[in-house]
C-alpha atoms as one frame of an Amber mdcrd trajectory, in Angstrom:
protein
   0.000   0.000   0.000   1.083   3.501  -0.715  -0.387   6.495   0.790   0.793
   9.598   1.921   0.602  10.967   5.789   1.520  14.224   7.049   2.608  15.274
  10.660   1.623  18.575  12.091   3.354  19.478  15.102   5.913  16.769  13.966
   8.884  18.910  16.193   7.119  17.124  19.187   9.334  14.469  19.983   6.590
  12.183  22.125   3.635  11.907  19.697   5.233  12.332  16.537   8.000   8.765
  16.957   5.495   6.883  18.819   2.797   7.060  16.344   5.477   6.671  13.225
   6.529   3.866  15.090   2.627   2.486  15.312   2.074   3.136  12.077   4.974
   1.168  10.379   4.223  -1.972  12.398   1.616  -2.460  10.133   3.438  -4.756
   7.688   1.161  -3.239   4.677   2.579  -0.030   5.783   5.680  -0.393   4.964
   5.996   1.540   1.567   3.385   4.908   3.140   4.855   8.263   2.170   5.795
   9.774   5.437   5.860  13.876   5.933   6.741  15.871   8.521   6.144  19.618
   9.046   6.695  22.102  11.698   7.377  25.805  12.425  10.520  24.979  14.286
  12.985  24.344  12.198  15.675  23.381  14.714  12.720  20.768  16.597  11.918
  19.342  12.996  15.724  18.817  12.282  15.819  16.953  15.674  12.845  14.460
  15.257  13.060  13.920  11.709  16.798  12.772  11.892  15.982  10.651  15.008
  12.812   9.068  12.837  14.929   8.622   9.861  17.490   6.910  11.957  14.646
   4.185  13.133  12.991   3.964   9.692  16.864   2.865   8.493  17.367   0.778
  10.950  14.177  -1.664  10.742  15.241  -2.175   7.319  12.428   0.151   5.797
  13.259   2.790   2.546  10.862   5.598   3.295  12.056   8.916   3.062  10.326
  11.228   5.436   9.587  14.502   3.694  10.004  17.419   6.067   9.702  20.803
   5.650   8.107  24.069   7.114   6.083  24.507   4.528   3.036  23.165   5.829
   1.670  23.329   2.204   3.908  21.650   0.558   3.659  18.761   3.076   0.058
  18.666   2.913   0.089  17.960  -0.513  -1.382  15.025  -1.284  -1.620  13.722
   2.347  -4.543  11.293   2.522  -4.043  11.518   6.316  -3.353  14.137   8.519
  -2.088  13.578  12.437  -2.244  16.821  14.109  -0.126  17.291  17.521   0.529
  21.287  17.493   0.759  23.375  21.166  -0.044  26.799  19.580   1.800  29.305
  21.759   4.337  26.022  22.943   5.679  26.796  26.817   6.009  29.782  27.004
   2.075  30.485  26.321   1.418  27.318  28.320   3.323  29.157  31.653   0.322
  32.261  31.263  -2.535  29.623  30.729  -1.392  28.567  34.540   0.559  31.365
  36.364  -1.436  34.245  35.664  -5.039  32.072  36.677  -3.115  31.951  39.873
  -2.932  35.412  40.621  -6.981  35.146  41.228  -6.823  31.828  42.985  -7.349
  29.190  39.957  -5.099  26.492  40.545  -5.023  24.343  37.829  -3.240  20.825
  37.389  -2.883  20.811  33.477  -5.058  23.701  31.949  -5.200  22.210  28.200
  -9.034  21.025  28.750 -11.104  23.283  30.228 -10.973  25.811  33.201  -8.924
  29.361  32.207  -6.194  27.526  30.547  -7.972  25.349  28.698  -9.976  27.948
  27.233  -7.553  30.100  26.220  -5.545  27.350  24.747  -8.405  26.503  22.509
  -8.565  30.373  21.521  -4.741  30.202  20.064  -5.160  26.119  18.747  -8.573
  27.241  17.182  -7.196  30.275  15.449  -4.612  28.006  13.946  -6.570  24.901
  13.309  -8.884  26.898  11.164  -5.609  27.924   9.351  -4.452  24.513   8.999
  -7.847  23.717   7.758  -7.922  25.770   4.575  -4.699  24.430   3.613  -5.727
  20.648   4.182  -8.759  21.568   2.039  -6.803  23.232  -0.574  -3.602  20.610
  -0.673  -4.501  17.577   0.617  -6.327  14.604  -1.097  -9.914  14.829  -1.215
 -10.779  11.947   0.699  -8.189  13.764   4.192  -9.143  12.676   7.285  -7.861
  14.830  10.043  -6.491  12.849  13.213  -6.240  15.622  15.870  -4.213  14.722
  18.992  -4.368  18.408  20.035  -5.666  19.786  22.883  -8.544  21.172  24.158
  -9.450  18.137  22.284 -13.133  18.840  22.131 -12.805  22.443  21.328 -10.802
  21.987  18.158 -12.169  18.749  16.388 -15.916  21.071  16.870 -14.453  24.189
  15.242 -12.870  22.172  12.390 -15.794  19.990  11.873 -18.254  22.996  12.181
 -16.062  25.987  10.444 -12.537  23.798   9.006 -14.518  21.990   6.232 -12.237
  18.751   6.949 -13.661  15.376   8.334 -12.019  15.334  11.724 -12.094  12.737
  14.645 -10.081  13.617  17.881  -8.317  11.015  19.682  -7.077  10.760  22.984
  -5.925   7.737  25.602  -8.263   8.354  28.614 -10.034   5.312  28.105  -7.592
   3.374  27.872  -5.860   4.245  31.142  -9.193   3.623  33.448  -9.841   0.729
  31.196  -6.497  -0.830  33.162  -7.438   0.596  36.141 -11.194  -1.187  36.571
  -9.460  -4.194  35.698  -6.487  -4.256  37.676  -9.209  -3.259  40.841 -10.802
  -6.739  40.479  -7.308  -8.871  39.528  -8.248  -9.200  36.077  -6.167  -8.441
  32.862  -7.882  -5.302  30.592  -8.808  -7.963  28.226 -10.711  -9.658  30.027
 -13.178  -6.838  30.856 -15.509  -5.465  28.287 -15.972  -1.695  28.693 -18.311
   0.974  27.059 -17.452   4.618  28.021 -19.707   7.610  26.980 -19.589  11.291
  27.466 -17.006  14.141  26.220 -13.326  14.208  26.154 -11.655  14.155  29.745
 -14.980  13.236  30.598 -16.042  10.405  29.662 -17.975   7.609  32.079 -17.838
   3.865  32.384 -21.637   3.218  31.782 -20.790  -0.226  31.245 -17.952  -2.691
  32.625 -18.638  -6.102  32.512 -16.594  -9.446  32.404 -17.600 -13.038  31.067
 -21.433 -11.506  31.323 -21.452 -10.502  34.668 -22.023  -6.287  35.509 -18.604
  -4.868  37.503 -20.217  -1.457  37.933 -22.232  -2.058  41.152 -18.821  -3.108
  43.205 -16.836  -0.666  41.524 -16.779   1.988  44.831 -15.799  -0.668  47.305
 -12.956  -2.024  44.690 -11.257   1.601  44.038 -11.636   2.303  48.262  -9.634
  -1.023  48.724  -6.589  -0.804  46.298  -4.098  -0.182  47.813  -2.669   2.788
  45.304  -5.971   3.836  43.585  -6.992   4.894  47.577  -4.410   7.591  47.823
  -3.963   8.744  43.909  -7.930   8.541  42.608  -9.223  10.424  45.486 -11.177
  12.812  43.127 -12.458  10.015  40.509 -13.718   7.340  44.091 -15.571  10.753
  45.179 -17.147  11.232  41.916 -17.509   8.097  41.609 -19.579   8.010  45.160
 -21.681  10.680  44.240 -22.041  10.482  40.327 -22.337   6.235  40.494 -19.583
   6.236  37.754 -16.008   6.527  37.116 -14.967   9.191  34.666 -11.972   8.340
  32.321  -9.622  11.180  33.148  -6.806  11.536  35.954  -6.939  12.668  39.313
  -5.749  15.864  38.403  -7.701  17.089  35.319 -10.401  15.993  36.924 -10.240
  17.834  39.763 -10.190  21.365  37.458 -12.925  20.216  35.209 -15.893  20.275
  37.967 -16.095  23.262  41.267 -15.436  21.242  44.402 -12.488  19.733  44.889
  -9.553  22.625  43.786 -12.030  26.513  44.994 -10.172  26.608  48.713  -6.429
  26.349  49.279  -6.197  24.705  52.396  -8.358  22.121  50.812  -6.429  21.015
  47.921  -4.198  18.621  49.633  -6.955  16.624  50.703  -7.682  15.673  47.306
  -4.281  14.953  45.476  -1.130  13.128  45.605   2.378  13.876  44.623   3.877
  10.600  43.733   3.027  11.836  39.871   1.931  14.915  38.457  -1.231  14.220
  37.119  -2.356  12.961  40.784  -3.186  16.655  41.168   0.466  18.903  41.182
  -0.217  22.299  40.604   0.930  23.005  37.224   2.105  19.411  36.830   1.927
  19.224  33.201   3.928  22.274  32.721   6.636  21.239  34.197   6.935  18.101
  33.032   6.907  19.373  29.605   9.417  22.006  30.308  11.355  18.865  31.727
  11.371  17.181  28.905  12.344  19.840  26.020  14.954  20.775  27.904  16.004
  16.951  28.165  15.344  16.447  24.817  17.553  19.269  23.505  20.289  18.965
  26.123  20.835  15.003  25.243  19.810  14.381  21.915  22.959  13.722  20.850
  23.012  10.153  22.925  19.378   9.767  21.861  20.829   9.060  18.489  23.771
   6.600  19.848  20.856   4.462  21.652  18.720   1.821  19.759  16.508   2.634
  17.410  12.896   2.279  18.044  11.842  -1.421  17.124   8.618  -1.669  14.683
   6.503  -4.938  15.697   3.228  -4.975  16.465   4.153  -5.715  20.171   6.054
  -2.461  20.498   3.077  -0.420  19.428   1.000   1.541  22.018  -2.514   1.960
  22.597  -3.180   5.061  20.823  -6.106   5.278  18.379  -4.638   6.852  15.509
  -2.417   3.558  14.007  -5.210   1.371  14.495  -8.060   3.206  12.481  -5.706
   4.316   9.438  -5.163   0.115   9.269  -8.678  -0.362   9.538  -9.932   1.300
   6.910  -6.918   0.932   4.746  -7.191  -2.912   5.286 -10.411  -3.689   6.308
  -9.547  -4.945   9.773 -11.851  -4.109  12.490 -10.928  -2.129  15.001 -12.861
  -1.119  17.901 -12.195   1.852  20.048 -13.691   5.401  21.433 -13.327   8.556
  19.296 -14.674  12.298  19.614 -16.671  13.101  16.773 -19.928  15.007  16.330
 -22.848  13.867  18.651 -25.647  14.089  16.151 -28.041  11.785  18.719 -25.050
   8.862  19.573 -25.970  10.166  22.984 -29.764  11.110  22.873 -29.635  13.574
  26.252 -26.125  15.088  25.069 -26.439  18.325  22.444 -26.492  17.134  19.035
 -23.572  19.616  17.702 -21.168  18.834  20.869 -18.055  16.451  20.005 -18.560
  13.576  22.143 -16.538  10.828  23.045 -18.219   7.299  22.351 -17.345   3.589
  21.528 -16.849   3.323  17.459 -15.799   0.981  14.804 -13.710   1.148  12.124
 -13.423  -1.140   9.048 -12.753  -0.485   5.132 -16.734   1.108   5.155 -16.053
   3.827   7.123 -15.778   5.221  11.546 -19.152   4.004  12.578 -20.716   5.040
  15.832 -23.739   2.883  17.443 -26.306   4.303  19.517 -25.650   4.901  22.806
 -28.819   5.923  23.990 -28.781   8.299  27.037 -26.314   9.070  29.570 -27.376
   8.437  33.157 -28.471  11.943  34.498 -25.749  13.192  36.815 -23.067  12.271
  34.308 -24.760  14.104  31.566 -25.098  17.001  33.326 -21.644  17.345  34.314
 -21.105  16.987  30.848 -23.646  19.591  29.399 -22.219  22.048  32.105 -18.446
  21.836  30.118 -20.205  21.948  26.676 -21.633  24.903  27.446 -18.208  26.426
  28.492 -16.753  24.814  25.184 -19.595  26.463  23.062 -18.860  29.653  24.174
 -15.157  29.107  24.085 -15.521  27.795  20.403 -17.536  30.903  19.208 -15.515
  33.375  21.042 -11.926  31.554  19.424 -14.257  31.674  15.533 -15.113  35.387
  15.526 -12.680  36.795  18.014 -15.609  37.886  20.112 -14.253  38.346  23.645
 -17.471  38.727  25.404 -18.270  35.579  24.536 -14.662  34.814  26.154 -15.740
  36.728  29.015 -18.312  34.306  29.344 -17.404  30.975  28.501 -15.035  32.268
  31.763 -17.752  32.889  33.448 -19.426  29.519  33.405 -16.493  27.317  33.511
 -17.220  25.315  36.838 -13.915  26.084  38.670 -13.104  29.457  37.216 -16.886
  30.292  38.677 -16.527  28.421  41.798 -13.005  30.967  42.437 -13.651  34.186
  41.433 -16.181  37.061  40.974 -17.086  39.023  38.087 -15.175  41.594  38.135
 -11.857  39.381  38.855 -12.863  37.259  35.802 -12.861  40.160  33.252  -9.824
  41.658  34.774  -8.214  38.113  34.096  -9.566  37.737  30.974  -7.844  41.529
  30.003  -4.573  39.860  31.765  -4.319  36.832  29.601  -5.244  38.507  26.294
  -2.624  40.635  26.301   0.007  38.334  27.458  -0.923  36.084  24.260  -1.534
  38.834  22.302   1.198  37.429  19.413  -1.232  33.901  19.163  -4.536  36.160
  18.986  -4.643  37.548  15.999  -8.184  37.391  15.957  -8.635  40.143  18.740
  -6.937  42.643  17.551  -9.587  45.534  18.813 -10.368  43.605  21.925  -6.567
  43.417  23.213  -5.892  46.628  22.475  -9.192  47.831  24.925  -7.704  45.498
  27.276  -4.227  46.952  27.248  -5.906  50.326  28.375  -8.148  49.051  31.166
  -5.434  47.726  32.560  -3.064  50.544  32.065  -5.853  53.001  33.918  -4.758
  51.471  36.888  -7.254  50.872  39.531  -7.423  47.511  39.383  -8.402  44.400
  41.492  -5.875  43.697  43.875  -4.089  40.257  42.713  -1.571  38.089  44.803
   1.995  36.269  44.051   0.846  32.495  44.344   2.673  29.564  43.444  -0.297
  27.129  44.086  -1.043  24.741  46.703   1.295  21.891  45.434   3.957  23.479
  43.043   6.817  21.786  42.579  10.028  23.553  41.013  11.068  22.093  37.491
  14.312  20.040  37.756  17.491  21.424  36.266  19.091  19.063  33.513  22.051
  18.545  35.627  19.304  16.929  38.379  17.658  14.881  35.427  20.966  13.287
  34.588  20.680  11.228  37.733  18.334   8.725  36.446  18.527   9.373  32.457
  16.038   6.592  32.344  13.475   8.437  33.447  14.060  11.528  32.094  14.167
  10.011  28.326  10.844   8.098  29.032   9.416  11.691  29.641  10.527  13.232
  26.606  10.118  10.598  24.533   6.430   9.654  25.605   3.457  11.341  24.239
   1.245  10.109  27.485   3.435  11.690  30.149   1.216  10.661  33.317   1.318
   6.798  32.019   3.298   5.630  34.912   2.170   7.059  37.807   3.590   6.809
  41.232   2.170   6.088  44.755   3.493   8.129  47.476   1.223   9.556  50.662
   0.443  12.590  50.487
């Protein structure tokens, strides 16, 4: 088979050789035209030499293509994997630090909450960019495979405004897949799961295995483990009061919904620090800043190592691999993908990208009927829609009092501040990203004056209730292990630690 498939974001080290390394597992894969394409040249150089080096070495004669011109590399591409960070770190640092000046302490802030948000306002801007060149270069059959976060946010504005066929894909499920398993001794395997909601939060509504229902002991079995006790503390209590466990981490989690991250002194009670994504604030953040600098500082033993080994054994769990083989080769494949609701989940809005079991063969992504969502669950979920409607408009016609307002009814953001502190953040975190915004050009520059008027709400220097400080490269060189399998994995809270908090 030969087909072409282009990489945006490619200069991220984590997604973009993991999922060339899924991808040419597939033994009728192994002719694909592969293309890279990035607006770092120097991150490009680094990846594409260190994917070149592993395409040589399993023996294969593919070429990868790389350029900046994201044109040129679109050209032709029958599929497109999408894994950009609009803004990269140093926009990612004001999605988190300047939240915390009015009390928001967020784990991640790539979902929902003030980060999120504004993340999706730079990644939407863009998206819609990258759009109109897929539709212009690209075959006419593309499909888009975003990775990108806010994951909902983006695949709606491309499928609404983009004009490209676009399915968002993400490993949530997968991870409390293992988890309800490993609760009752069983492999994931053996337990038969269908998840339904949105992205990040997605529920269980169905675990089962050889026939018999694990839902109604699922409370007791979390309380009991051992690790899942001290790291899950958010997901058991919305699990206790919801009567479902939601797919995402202990730390997103606790940003997407008001209770558990409003009061300071109250935080600690709900995370752990063994890992990041147990609840750290700004976890993510530093674990990314981690691992560029890692990346960067030791790439040159990176390319001494082994090469990445193509099998099928080696290849992970992410979606992407697995539905380009299914409907290249007819195989079916099985899994849960964010596409456009249009009644899979009757008591969900019809134009909200949900996240739902689907299957993939050489017809086509199908998604069955799910029928409704039990009623707490879906109105946690309609409550983050909302904010992603907004956030979605606002990001489409650079309208920031719809900004103001998707603020406004985000559950934690609410839960924190007032009105007037959430307009005066909003001014605060336009201008900062004023260079990814182009699309408020009027609005930022009102914003720049409000807040050079002076008078303003008075704001405080807070690190957060559980910020660690990012480790130098000379402290990552003590365990090298580590620090590569953080740079070099695109799931970065995969293994995660136990420690009492």
């Amino acid at each position: 088979m030969s087909f072409k498939v282009a990489f945006i974001g490619a200069g991220s080290i984590g997604f973009t050789r993991g999922l060339l390394r899924d991808l040419l597992s597939v033994p009728e894969f192994r002719d694909i035209q592969v293309a890279f394409t990035d607006i770092n040249q120097h991150n490009l150089d680094m990846v594409t030499e260190l994917c070149q080096r592993d395409i040589l070495e399993n023996g294969l004669n593919i070429q990868i293509q790389a350029s900046t011109d994201r044109r040129e590399v679109l050209k032709d591409a029958k599929y497109v994997l999408c894994t950009i960070r609009v803004g990269g770190l140093e926009a990612f640092a004001t999605d988190v630090d300047i939240p915390l000046k009015y009390g928001v302490d967020q784990c991640v802030g790539d979902t929902l909450c003030a980060g999120g948000i504004m993340y999706g306002q730079r990644g939407i801007s863009e998206m819609l960019r990258i759009c109109g060149d897929i539709r212009d270069m690209a075959s006419p059959d593309v499909l888009l495979l975003n990775y990108a976060n806010p994951m909902a946010m983006l695949t709606w504005a491309c499928n609404k405004y983009g004009g490209v066929r676009t399915i968002g894909l993400c490993h949530g499920v997968q991870h409390g897949h293992h988890q309800i398993a490993e609760v009752y001794g069983l492999k994931k395997e053996e337990v038969d799961i269908i998840c339904a909601g949105i992205n990040h939060q997605t529920w269980y509504v169905q675990a089962r295995h050889q026939g018999k229902d694990l839902t109604q002991g699922l409370l007791e079995a979390f309380e009991n483990h051992p690790e899942f006790a001290r790291t899950e503390k958010v997901r058991i209590d919305m699990l206790r009061r919801f009567g479902y466990y939601s797919t995402e981490s202990n730390g997103h989690l606790s940003e997407y919904v008001p209770w558990y991250r409003k009061r300071a002194g109250e935080i600690q009670d709900w995370i752990d620090m063994g890992s990041w994504i147990n609840g750290e604030t700004g976890g993510y953040l530093r674990v990314c800043t981690e691992g560029r600098n890692w990346f960067e500082t030791d790439f040159p033993n990176w390319m001494k190592d082994k090469a990445t080994v193509y099998a099928a054994e080696k290849r992970s769990e992410e979606h992407g691999s697995y539905i380009i083989e299914g409907l290249e080769t007819g195989r079916l494949y099985r899994g849960h993908f964010n596409l456009v609701n249009n009644g899979v989940i009757s008591n969900l809005p019809n134009d909200a990208i949900i996240e739902a079991p689907g299957y993939v063969d050489a017809n086509g992504i199908s998604m069955p009927h799910v029928g409704d969502l039990p009623l707490g669950p879906a109105a946690v979920c309609n409550v983050s829609i909302s904010v992603q409607r907004l956030a979605v408009e606002a990001a489409v016609h650079g309208d920031d009092k719809l900004l103001r307002q998707a603020f406004m009814m985000d559950p934690l953001v609410g839960a924190v501040c007032n009105p007037k502190e959430i307009w005066q953040m909003v001014d605060e975190m336009l201008v900062a990203q004023e260079k990814w915004l182009p699309q408020y050009g009027s609005a930022i520059e009102d914003a720049k004056q409000r807040l050079a008027a002076g008078n303003l709400i008075p704001t405080r220097d807070y690190e957060g209730a559980a910020r660690l400080k990012v480790k130098t490269v000379e402290e990552m060189k003590q365990d090298r292990e580590a620090a590569n399998k953080n740079a070099g994995e695109s799931d970065k809270g995969k293994d995660r630690a136990a420690v009492s908090s």
